[in-house]
NULOZA-220809 format. One line per 2 residues: number of its first residue (from 1); for each residue x, y, z of C-alpha. Coordinates in steps of 0.2 Angstrom, whole numbers, plus 5000, padded with zeros to 4 digits. Example, Ala and Ser with C-alpha at 12.3 -4.5 7.8 and 13.67 -1.06 7.14 Angstrom:
REM NULOZA-220809
1> 5062:4978:5039  5068:4995:5036
***
This chain:
REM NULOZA-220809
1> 5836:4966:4188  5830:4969:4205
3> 5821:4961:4220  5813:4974:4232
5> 5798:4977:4244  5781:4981:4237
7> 5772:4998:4243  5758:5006:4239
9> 5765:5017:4225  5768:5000:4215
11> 5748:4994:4215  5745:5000:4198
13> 5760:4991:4190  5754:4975:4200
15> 5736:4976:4193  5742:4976:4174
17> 5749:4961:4175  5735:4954:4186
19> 5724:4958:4174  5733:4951:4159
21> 5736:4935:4167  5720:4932:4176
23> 5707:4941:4167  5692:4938:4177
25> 5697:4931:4192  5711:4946:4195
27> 5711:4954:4211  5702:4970:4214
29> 5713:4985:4216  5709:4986:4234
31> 5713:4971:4238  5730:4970:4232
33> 5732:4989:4240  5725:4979:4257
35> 5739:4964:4255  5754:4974:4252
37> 5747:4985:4266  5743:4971:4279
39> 5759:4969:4292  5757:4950:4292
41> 5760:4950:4273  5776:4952:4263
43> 5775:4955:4246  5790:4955:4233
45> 5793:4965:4214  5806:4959:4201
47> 5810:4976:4193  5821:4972:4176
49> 5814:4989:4167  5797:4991:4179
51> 5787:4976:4186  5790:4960:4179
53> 5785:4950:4193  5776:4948:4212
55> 5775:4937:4225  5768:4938:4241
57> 5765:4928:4258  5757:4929:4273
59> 5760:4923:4291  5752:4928:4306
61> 5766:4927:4322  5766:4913:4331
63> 5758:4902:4319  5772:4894:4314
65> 5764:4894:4298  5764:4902:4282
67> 5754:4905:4267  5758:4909:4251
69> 5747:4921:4242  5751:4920:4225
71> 5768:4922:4213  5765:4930:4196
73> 5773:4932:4181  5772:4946:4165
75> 5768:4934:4152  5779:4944:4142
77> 5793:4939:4154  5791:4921:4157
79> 5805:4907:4155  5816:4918:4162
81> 5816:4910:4179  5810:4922:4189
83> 5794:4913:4197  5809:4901:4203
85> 5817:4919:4210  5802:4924:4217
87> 5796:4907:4226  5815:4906:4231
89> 5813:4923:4241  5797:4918:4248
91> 5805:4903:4257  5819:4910:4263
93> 5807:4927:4271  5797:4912:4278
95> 5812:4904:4286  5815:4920:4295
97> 5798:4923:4301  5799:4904:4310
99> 5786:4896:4298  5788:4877:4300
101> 5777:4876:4284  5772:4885:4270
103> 5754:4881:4263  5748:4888:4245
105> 5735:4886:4231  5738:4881:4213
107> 5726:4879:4198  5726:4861:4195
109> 5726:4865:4175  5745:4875:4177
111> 5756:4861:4175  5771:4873:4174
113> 5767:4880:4192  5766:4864:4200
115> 5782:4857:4191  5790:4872:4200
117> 5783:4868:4219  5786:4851:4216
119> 5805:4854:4212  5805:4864:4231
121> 5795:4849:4240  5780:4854:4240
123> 5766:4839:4240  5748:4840:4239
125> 5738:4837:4254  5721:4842:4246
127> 5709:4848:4232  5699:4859:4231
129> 5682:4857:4220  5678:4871:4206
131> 5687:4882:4219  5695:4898:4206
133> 5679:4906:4198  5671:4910:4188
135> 5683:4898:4177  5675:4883:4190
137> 5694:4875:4189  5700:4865:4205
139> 5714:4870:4218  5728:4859:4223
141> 5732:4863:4239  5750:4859:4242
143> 5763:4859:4259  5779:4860:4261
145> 5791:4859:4279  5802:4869:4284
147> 5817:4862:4293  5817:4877:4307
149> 5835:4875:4315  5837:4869:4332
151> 5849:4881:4344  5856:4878:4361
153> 5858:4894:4370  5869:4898:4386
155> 5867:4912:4397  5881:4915:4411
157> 5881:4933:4414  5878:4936:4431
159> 5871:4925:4444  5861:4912:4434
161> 5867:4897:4427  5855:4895:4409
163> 5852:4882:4397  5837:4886:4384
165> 5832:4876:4365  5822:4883:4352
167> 5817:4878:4335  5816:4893:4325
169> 5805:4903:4332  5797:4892:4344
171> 5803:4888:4361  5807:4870:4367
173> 5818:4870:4385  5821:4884:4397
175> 5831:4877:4410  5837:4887:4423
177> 5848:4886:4439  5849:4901:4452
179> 5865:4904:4464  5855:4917:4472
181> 5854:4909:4490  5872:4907:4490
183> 5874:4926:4486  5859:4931:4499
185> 5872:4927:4514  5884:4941:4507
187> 5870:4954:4504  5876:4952:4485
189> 5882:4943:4469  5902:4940:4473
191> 5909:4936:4455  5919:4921:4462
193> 5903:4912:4470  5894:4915:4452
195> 5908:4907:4443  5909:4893:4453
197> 5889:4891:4454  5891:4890:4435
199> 5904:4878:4433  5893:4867:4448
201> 5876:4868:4438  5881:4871:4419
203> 5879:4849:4416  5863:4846:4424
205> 5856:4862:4418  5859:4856:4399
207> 5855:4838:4402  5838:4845:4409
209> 5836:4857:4395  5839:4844:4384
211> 5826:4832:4391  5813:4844:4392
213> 5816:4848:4372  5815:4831:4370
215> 5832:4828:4360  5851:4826:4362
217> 5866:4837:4358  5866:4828:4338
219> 5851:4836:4337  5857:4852:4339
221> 5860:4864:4325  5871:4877:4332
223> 5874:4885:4350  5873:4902:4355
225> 5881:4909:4370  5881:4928:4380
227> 5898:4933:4379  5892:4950:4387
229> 5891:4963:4396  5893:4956:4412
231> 5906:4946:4425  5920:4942:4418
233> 5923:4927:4426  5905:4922:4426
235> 5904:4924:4407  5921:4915:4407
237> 5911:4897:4411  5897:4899:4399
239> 5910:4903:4384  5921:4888:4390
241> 5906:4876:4387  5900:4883:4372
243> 5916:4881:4364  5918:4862:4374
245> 5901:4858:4364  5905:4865:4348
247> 5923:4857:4346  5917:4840:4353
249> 5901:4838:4342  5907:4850:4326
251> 5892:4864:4329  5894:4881:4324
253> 5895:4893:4336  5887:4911:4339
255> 5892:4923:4353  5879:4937:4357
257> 5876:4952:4367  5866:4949:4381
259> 5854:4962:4383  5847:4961:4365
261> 5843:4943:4369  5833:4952:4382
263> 5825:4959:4366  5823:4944:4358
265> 5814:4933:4370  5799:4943:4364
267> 5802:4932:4349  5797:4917:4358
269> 5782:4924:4368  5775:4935:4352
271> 5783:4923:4337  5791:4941:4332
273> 5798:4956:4339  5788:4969:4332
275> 5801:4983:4325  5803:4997:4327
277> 5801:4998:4347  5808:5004:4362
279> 5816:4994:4372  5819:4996:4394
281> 5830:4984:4401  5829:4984:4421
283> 5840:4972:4430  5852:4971:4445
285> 5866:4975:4435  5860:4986:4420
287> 5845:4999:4416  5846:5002:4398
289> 5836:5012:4385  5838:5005:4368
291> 5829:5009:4352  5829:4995:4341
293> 5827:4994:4323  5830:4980:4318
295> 5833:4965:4329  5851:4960:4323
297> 5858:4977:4310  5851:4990:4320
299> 5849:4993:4338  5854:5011:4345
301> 5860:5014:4362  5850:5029:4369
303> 5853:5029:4388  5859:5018:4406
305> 5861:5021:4422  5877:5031:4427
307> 5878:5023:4442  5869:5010:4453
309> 5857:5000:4442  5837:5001:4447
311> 5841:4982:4454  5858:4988:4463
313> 5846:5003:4471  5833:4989:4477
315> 5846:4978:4486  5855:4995:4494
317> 5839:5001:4499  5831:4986:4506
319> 5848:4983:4516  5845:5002:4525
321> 5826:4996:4529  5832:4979:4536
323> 5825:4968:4523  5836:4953:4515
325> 5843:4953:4499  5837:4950:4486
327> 5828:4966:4487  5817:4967:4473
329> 5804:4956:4480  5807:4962:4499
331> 5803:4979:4495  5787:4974:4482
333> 5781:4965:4496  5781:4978:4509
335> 5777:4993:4500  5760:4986:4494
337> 5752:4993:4509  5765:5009:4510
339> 5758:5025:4505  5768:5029:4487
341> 5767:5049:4491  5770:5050:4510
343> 5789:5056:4507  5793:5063:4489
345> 5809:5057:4484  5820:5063:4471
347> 5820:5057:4453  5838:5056:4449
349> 5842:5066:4430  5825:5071:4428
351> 5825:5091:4428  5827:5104:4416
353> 5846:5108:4416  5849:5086:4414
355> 5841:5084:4398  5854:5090:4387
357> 5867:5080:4391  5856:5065:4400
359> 5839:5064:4393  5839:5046:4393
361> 5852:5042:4405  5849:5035:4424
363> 5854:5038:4442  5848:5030:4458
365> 5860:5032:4469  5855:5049:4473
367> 5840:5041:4477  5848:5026:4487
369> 5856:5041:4497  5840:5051:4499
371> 5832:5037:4507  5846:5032:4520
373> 5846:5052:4526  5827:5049:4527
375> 5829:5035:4538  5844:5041:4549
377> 5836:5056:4552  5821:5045:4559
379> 5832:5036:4571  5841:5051:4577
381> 5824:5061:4581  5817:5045:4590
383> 5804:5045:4578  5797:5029:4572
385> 5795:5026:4552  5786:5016:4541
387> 5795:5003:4532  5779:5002:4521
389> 5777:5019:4516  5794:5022:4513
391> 5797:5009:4503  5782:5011:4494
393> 5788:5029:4492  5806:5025:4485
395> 5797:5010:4474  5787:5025:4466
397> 5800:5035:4464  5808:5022:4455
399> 5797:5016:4441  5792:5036:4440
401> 5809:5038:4432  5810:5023:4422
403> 5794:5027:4413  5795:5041:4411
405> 5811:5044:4402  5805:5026:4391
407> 5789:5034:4385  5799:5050:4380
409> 5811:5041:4370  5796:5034:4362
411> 5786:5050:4357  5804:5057:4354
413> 5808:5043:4340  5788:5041:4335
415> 5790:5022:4340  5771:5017:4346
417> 5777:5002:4355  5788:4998:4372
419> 5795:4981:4377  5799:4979:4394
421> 5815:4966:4398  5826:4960:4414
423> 5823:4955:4433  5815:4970:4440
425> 5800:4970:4428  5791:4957:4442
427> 5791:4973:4453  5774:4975:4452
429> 5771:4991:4453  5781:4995:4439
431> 5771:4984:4426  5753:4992:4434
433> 5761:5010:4431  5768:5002:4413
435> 5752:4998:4410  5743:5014:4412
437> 5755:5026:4406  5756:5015:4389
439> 5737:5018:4386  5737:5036:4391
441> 5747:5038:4378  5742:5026:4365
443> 5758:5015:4367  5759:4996:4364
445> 5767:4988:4378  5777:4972:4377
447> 5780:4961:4391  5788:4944:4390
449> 5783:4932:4405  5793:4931:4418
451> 5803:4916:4414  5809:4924:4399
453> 5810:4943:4407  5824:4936:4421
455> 5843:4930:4414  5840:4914:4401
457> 5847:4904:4389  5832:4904:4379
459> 5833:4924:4374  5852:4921:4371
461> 5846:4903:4358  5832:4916:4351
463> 5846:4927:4346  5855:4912:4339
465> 5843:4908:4331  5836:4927:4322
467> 5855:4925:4316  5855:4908:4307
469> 5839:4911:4300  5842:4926:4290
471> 5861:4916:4285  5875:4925:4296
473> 5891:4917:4298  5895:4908:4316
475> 5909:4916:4324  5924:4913:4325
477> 5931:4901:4340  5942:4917:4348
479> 5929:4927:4354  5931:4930:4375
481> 5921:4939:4389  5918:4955:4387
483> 5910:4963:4402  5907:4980:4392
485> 5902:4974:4377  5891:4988:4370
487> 5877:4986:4363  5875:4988:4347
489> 5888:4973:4344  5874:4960:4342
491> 5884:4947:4337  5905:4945:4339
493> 5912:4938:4326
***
């Protein structure tokens, strides 16, 4: 005896039983053809010799809800338990999809049915009149809640002290502090400052996450904390209190990677990640290309930058223009009435003889380089430049690259969808040119809002929460930093 996914192929074996057991209210062949089809609905087989049994339920993202459709039995194989199989599968799918409830209809005459929901909680909440025809018998309609776990995310990676809360699927807190004014009279993040901005701010970023949640640390079920990639020291403070927390109030504990929270907080904004998608991470310390399967079994590394990060190129450039850091938003600023083609800078890795060996791999600092020459050749001629069009021009150059190598990797890999993650996605350029090249070529494009695009602990407790909803274990309480943790290590055990 098996469980496994319905597909089309298994429609005929589903309509025998359908029509043994329900005679003239059995579904049409088309419709259960449309249900196993529908990508909101998951439908379950018990294979023990051929179909024996089918379940299926429905829930629409974000809903925080979920239906379910029906649960049949062979009559042939009934008393054997697997209705209690099949109902027990359909509450555990809906656990993982974020449902807080799960809503279904039952025949009020099939006492053996509503025995069953009764014994998993379900209550009646309504009836039905002569709902099932043409047999004129009522519907109970019954409801059960779904105890969605509560996790308590922390996020330390780089610069940004964060706190988020989520139940389930759905988010509660994202609290967040910022040492970025203290790193703007350096020109940079120093590691030392970060860690000491965290161990500063880490208590009353909890406290406020916890107030705007609504509840206190007994409430919640298990933490989650980035232990990477990023600064070692900085990732350092964020472990230490996750573990401080766990020991003194008994939670379990889950360490996870960093940039797939990144992923992740599309969870929160969507109520799922839709898989599989490509993934471009832009930050001040990473540009990664990811393809991502499934959120916590599958996620490939396809490319990064192999040397300054699009964020790192921001700051460097915007230094050699006499902006402040940070310079993301300097040079967003400026360039908005630059001319994007009055110099043609070079897109690092992006001809001919780099695709073999760096198809999906970054570089700015050619880049970076290109437009310092630009400007020193200016000021050794005499000639005045314009800030504006230069930035504007290296801007261009910029999200040229980053798109196009992410909308390659999703022809390449026949993904139809691209989720954008990390800091520099408020450049605005970058999501207007996102934006257009995604519908040229008939692309979904995913992006989170800002509060969840930037470094938070609400990504790293969406993560926390993927893994204690589909039943992994905590890890274990030796886990450290690990400022190259690669990528396709969700979870450290």
């Amino acid at each position: 005896m098996e469980l496994k996914l319905l597909t089309a192929a298994d429609v005929a074996a589903v309509m025998e039983i359908e029509q043994d057991l329900f005679g003239s209210e059995a579904w049409a062949e088309r419709t259960v053809l449309s249900e196993i089809e529908n990508p909101f609905t998951h439908y379950i087989g018990i294979f023990d010799g051929g179909l024996v049994g089918y379940a299926g339920l429905n829930s629409v993202p974000a809903s925080f809800s979920a239906d379910i459709q029906t649960i049949a039995v062979a009559a042939g194989s009934q008393g054997k338990c697997y209705g209690k199989l099949l109902l027990e599968w359909l509450m555990d799918r809906a656990l993982q999809l974020g449902a807080e409830q799960v809503v279904l209809e039952v025949r009020a005459d099939n006492d053996r049915a509503v025995g069953l929901y009764n014994k998993f909680g379900f209550e009646q909440i309504d009836l039905r009149k002569r709902y099932y025809q043409p047999s004129g018998v009522d519907a109970l309609v019954m409801r059960v809640q779904v105890n969605q776990p509560i996790v308590l995310g922390i996020e330390s990676t780089c610069d940004e002290t964060g706190v988020g809360i989520v139940r389930g699927n759905r988010l509660l807190a994202n609290a967040l502090h910022s040492s970025m004014d203290e790193h703007a009279k350096f020109g940079g993040v120093v590691p030392e400052v970060a860690a000491r901005a965290h161990l500063e701010a880490f208590e009353p970023t909890l406290q406020e996450a916890l107030d705007e949640a609504g509840i206190t640390i007994e409430e919640v079920d298990a933490i989650a904390v980035a232990n990477g990639p990023g600064l070692a020291g900085a990732l350092m403070v964020g472990i230490g209190a996750a573990k401080g927390l766990s020991l003194a109030h008994n939670k379990p504990l889950y360490a996870v990677n960093h940039l797939v929270g990144h992923v992740g907080a599309d969870v929160l904004e969507r109520g799922t990640v839709s898989l599989p998608t490509i993934a471009l991470l832009v930050s001040g310390g990473h540009t990664s290309l990811l393809l991502v399967r499934d959120l916590l079994e599958d996620v490939e590394f396809l490319g990064e930058t192999i040397d300054d990060a699009a964020g790192e190129a921001f700051d460097k450039v915007a230094r050699v223009l006499g902006l402040p850091y940070p310079g993301g938003p300097q040079i967003d600023a400026i360039a908005a009435t630059g001319n994007p083609k009055a110099v043609r800078f070079p897109r690092g890795l992006s001809l001919p003889k780099d695709m073999e060996k760096h198809r999906f791999d970054f570089s700015f600092s050619g880049l970076k380089t290109a437009v310092a020459r630009h400007v020193e050749k200016a000021e050794i001629l005499g000639e005045e430049i314009s800030k504006p069009d230069v930035a504007a021009s290296f801007r261009e150059a910029v999200v040229d690259v980053l798109l196009t190598k992410a909308i390659a990797a999703c022809q390449m890999y026949d993904v139809p969808r691209l989720l954008l993650g990390g800091g520099v996605v408020a450049n605005a350029r970058l999501r207007q040119v996102a934006a257009e090249r995604c519908q040229e070529a008939g692309i979904e494009l995913r992006i989170p809002k800002f509060s969840l695009c930037t470094d938070n602990g609400a990504m790293i407790a969406s993560i926390g929460a993927q893994l204690v909803m589909n039943g992994k274990a905590p890890s274990s309480i030796g886990f450290g930093a690990e400022s190259t943790l690669d990528v396709t290590q969700v979870q450290t055990h």
